[in-house]
C-alpha positions in Angstrom: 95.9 84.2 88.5 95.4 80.7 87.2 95.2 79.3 90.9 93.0 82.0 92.0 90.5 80.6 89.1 90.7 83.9 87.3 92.4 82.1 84.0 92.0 79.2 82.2 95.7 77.7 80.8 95.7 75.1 78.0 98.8 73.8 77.1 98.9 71.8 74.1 101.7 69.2 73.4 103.2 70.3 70.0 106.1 71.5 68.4 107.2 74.0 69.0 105.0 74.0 72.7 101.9 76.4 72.5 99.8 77.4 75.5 96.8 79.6 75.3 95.2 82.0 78.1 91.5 82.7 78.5 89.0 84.1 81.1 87.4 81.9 83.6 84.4 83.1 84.2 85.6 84.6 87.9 87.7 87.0 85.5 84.8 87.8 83.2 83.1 89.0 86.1 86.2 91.5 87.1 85.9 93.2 83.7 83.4 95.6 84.5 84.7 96.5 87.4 88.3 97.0 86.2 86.7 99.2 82.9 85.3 101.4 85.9 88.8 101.4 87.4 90.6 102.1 83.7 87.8 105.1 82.6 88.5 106.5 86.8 92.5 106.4 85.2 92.0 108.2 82.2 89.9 110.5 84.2 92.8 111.1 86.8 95.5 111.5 83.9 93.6 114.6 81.7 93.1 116.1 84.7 96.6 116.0 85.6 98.0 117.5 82.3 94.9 119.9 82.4 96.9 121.2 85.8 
């Protein structure tokens, strides 16, 4: 995901090593369309137990 500009990595040279993960802004703009996707899910699932 990092080399498809979706995630920023920062590694930071300490003991012990610590990296840390954020959106690049490419990935900001995916979260509304995964929420869609996520709320399309839920909807899918109650109506599978409502079966």
């Amino acid at each position: 995901m990092e080399s498809s500009g979706l995630i920023v990595r920062k590694q930071y040279m300490e003991i012990p090593p610590r990296v840390e993960y954020s959106l690049a802004q490419a990935g900001k703009e995916l979260v509304p369309s995964l929420e869609s996707l996520e709320k399309w899910g839920r909807m899918m699932q109650k109506q599978a137990y409502e079966e």
